[in-house]
N, C-alpha and C positions, 0 to 999 in steps of 0.2 A: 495539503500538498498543492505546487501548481506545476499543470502541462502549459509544456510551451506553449507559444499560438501555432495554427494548425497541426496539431500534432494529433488530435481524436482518434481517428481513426487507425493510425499504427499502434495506438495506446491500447484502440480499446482489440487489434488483430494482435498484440504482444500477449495479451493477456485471454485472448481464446483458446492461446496454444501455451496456458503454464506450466512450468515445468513439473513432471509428477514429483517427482524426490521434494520440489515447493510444498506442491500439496499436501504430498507425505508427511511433512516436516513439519506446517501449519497444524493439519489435525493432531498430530503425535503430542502438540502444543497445546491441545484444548479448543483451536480457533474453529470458531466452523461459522456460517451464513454468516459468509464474507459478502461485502458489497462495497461498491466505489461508485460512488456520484459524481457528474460534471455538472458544474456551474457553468454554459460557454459563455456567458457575460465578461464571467473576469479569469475563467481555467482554472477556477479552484476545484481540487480533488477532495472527498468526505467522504472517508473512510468508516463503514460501519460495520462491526463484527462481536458474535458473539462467544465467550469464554469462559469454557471448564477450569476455574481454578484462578490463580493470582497473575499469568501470566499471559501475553498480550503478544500479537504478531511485533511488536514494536519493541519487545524483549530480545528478538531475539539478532541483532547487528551483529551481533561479535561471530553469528556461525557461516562456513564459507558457501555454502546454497545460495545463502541470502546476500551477502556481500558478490556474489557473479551477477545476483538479480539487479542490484543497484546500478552494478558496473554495466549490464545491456540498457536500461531501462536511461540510466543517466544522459542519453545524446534529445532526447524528449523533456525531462523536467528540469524542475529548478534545483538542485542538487549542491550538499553540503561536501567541503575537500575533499569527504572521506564516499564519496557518492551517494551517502544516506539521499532519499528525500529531503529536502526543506518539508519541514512539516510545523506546526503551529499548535499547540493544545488547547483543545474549546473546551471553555467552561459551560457544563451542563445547567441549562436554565428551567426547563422544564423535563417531568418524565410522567408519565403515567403507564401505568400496566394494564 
């Protein structure tokens, strides 16, 4: 994902105060030791979370929690029509346990 330039700090004050019903919604999901990384080089966001089960914070667009989230969050990043994030899938090159 990318934050706009200067935007960090509302990014990272949006996200101090999530919404519970998000949180609710996430864990309900399996997600849990969520974390988001900034790159300020270039404002790429690296999302890293772990999950109970087959399904993924990034499942769930269609519910409307998450779609309000997009639509606040949208005045700050690079955002698709539909407000989603612009997001990017990285191919895992290494892992170790």
């Amino acid at each position: 994902m990318k934050l706009n330039p200067g935007q960090k700090e509302e990014y990272k004050r949006r996200h101090a105060a999530l919404w519970p019903e998000l949180i609710k919604l996430l864990h309900d999901t399996g997600v849990s030791d969520y974390s988001i990384f900034l790159d300020e080089e270039t404002n790429t966001l690296f999302g890293v979370q772990n999950q109970d089960g087959a399904k993924s914070s990034q499942d769930l667009g269609g519910n409307p929690i998450v779609q309000r989230w997009w639509a606040f969050m949208a005045d700050i990043m690079e955002t698709n029509p539909d407000n989603s994030p612009v997001s990017i899938p990285l191919e895992q090159v290494f892992y170790m346990e």
